[in-house]
C-alpha positions in Angstrom: 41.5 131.3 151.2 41.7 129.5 148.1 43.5 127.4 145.7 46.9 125.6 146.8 48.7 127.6 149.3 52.7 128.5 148.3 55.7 129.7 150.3 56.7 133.6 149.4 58.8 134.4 152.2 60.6 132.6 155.8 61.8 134.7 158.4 63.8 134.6 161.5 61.2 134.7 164.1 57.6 134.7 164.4 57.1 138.8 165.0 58.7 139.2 161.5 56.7 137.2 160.0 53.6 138.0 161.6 54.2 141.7 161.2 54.4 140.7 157.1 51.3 138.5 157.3 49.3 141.5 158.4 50.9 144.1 155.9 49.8 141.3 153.4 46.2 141.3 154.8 46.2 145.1 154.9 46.0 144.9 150.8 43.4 142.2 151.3 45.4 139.7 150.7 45.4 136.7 153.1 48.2 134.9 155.0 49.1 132.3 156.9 52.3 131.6 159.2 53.8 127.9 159.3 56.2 126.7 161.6 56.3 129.2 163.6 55.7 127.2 167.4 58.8 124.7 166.8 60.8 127.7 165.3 60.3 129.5 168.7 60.6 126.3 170.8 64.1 125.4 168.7 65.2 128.7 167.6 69.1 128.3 166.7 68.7 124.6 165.8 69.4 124.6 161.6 67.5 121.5 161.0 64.0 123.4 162.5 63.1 125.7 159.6 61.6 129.3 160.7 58.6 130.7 160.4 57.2 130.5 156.9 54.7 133.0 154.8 52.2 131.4 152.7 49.3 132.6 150.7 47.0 131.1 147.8 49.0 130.4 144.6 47.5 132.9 142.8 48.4 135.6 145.3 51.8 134.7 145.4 53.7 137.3 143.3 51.5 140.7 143.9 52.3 139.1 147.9 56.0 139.2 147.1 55.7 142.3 145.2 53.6 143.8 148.5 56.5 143.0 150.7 59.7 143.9 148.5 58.1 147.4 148.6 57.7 147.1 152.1 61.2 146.9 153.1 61.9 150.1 150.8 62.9 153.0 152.9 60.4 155.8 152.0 61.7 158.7 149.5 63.1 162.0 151.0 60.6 164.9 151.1 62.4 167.5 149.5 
């Protein structure tokens, strides 16, 4: 991975996040999850910040674009 890694996304819990990771990496684009052990450890605590998506800085907005059509619903066959 290179370049400066940036924040596109922070989730609830680790399986959402690591669920989006590998749809990332599944367009060859890879991911890394943050903060995901003290997020599990702490979960409900505000100050512990969730699980957090990063990928190279240059990745960053086909990434975001990669996952906003993710949560789409797919269209009707008609």
């Amino acid at each position: 991975m290179d370049g400066k890694l940036v924040k596109i996304a922070e989730f609830n819990n680790y399986i959402e996040a690591d669920l989006a990771r590998q749809t990332l990496e599944d367009f060859g684009i890879k991911a890394v999850v943050t903060g995901d052990n003290a997020s599990n450890i702490y979960a409900g605590i505000s100050a512990i910040e969730g699980p957090v998506l990063q990928v190279s800085e240059d990745k960053a907005d086909e990434a975001r674009q990669i996952l906003d059509e993710a949560k789409e619903p797919p269209l009707e066959k008609q």
